[in-house]
N, C-alpha and C positions, 0 to 999 in steps of 0.2 A: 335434699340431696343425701345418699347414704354414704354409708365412709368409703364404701367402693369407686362409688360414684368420683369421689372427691380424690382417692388415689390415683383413680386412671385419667383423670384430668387434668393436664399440664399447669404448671401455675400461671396466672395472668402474666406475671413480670417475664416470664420466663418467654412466652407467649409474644410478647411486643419486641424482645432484645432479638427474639429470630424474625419477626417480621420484618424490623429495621435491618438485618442482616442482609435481608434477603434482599430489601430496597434499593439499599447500598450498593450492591454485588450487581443487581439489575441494570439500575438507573444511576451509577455514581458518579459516570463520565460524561453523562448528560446534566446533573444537576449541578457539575464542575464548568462546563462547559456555559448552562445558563450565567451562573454566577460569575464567573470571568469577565460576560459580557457586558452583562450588568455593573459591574467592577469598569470595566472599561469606557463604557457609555458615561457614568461620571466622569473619568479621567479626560475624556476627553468626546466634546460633543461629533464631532467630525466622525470618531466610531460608527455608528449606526446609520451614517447615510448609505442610499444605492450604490454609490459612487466607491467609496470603502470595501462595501461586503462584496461589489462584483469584482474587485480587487483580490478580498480575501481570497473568493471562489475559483475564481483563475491562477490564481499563487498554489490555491490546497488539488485542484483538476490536475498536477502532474503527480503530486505524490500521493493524491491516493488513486490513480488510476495504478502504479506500483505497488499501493499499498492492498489490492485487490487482487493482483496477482502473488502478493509476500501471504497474504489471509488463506488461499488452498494451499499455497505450501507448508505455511506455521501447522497447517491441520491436518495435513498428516506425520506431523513432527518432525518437517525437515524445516531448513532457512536457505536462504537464497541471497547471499553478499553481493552477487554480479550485477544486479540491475540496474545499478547505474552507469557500470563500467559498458552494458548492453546499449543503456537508455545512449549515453553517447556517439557508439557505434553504428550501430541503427538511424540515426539521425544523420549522422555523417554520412552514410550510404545513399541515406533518402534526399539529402540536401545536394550532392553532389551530382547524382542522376537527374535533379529536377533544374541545376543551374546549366548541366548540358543541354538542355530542352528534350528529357527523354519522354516527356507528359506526368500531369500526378499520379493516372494510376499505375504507371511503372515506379515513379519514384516512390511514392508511398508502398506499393505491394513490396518491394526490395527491402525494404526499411523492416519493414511485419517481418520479411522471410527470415532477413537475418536475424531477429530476436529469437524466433522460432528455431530456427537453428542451433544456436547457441543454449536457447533455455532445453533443445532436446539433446543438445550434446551434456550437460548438467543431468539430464536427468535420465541418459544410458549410464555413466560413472555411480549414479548414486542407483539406481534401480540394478542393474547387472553386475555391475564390478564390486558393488557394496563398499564406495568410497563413502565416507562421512560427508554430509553434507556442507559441513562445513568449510572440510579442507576442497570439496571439487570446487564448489561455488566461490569462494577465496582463489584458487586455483584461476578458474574462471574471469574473473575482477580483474588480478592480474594481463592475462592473456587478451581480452576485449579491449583491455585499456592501451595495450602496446599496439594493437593491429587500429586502433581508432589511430594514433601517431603513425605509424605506418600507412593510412590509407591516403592521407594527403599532404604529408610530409610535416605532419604536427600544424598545417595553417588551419586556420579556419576555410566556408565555405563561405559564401556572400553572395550577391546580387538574385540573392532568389527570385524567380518569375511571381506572378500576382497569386494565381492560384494557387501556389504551396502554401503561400503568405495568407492568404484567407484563410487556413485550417484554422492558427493559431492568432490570427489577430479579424476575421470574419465574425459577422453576430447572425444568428438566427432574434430576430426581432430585434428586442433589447437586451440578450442574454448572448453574452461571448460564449462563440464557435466552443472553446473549451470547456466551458461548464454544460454543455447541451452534452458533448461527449460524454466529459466523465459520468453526467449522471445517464447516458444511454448502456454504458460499462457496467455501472453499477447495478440498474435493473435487471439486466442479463444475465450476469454472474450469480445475481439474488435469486435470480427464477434457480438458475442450475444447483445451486446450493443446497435448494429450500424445495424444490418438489421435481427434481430427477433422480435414478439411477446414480449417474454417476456423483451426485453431491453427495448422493446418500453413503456410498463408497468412499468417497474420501473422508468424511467422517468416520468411518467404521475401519480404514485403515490406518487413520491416525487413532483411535480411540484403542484398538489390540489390532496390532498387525498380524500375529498368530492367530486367533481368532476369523480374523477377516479372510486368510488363505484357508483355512479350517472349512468355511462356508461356501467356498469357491470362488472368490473373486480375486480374479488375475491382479495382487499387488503390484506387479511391477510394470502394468501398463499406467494401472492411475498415478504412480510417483512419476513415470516419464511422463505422464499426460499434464501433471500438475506443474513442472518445470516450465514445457511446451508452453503454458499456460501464461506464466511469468515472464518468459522472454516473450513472446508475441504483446503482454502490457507493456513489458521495458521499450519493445520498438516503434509502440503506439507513443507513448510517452517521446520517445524521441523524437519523432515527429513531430508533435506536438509543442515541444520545447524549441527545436530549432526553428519551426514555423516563425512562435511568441517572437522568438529572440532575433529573428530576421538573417537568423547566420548557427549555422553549426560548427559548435568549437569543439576541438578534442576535449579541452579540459571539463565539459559538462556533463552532469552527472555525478560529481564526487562528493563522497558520503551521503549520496539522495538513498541508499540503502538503510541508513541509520532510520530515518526521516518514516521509512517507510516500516520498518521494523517493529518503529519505537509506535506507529500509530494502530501498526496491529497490536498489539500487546496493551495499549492504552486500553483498546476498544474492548478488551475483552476477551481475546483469543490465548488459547493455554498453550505457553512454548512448548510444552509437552506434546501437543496433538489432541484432536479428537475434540476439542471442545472449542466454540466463540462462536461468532458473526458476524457477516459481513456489515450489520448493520452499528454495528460496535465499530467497527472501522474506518467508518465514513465518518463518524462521530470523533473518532482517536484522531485521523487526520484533518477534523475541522479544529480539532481542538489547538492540532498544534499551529495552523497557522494563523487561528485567532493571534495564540501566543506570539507568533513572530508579528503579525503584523500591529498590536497592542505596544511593544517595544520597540518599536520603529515609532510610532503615534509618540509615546512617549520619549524618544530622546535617548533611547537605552544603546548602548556600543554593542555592536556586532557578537565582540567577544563575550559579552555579559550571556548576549544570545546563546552563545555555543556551549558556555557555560551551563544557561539553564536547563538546556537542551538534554544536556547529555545527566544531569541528574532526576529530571523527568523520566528520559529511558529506564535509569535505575529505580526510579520508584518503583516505575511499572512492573517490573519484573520481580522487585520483591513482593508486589502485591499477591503476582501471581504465584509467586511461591507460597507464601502465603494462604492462597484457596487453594490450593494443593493439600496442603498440608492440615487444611480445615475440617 
């Protein structure tokens, strides 16, 4: 080798510390995620049965059906606080039309309309008014959460008919009705993401939004489109929860925003915009309800949970500052 040769060649050491970077950065929250399990499978044999994981899977099928629609909106660098104050809402609506016997697919289409509604009221505030998205969607939380008390005078909803009841307690074979969804959600959203137009858009206007009006593409349909996007999951989700739960209460849904934030940001998604995956997401949100459901297996107090929870969230995000800054 000449000494040219030997210049332009990076050194070996040098060579394996970015490969492992890269590994890392790739696969970190999956090989977190193995090891957890594994972690947990000792702790306790019960972990790894059927019985357990379709537990898990039906516990993680609400929040990341939210956490799919929080993933197009982290990527074009907005956030979205309301969905669970939605998820509620919507649920309430959906449960209350289907205990008057108005059929499911009225009570379910009402349940969709008003998530859609709500996540396209979120997203004329932040697309047209240029409100922060922060403050609409807070805004928002607020406002869904009082009209949820407002809609049936703070009771819950009960005696639901069969058919609602099968959404969320029904199996396709041996696989609950909710895990069939969420991951019908999940493919779909993957496809749009990953080889349409519009996925490619939302990328590109979270990645430079200058840039993306620059090239022609109408930003402020894709941020209303992306909102639309998250309340019509938030209404799906409510449904879906008040199916599970056999009764829609106002109070559900609170901090399921956090839950759903914190697993996009695990998975991989740059609060910045413009950068993750949804496949990072499904991964974030399995991760987390390994977690909750490993501390329940073990004995661990709710609080301890809420505790972990919320310093998980902040890892995440300095991680991601972190590759930012890398």
């Amino acid at each position: 080798m000449t000494n040219l040769q030997a210049a332009s060649s990076p050194p070996l050491l040098g060579r394996r510390a970015l490969d492992l970077r890269s590994l890392r950065e790739r696969y970190g929250v999956v090989i977190a995620l193995v090891a957890l399990c594994a972690a947990l499978a000792l702790a306790n044999p019960h972990f790894m049965t059927w019985g357990n994981w379709a537990d898990i899977l039906r516990q993680t099928s609400i929040n990341g059906i939210l956490a799919i629609g929080m993933t197009c909106v982290v990527l074009t660098a907005g956030i979205d606080l309301s969905v669970g104050a939605i998820l509620a809402l919507a649920g309430m609506v959906g449960a209350w039309l289907a205990a008057d016997g108005q059929g499911l697919a009225v009570s379910v289409g009402a349940g969709l309309g008003v998530g859609m509604l709500l996540g396209g009221v979120n997203g004329l505030l932040v697309a047209w008014f240029a409100v922060p998205p922060f403050v609409a969607t807070l805004g928002m939380l607020s406002a869904a959460r009082g009209l949820t008390y407002i809609y049936n005078d703070g009771m819950p909803v009960s005696e639901l008919p069969d058919g609602f009841l099968a959404i969320g307690a029904g199996q396709l074979g041996p696989v609950p009705m909710p895990i069939v969804i969420f991951a019908v959600a999940v493919a779909v959203f993957a496809f749009v993401l990953r080889y349409t137009v519009y996925g490619r858009y939302i990328y590109a206007v979270g990645g430079n939004l200058r840039s993306a009006k620059t090239s022609g593409i109408n930003t402020r349909a894709i941020v209303l489109l992306v909102y639309v996007v998250s309340g019509l999951l938030a209404g799906l989700a409510g449904i879906l929860l008040a199916s599970r739960t056999t009764a829609a209460l106002p109070q559900a849904g609170v901090s399921y925003e956090l839950d759903a934030i914190a697993a996009v940001v695990i998975g991989g998604t740059s609060l910045s915009g413009g950068t993750g995956s949804l496949g990072g997401t499904v991964v974030g949100a399995l991760l987390i309800g390994v977690i909750n459901n490993g501390l329940n297996l073990l004995g661990v107090s709710s609080y301890y949970q809420q505790l972990i929870k919320g310093v998980i969230i902040v890892g995440a995000v300095l991680l991601d500052s972190s590759r930012r800054r890398a």
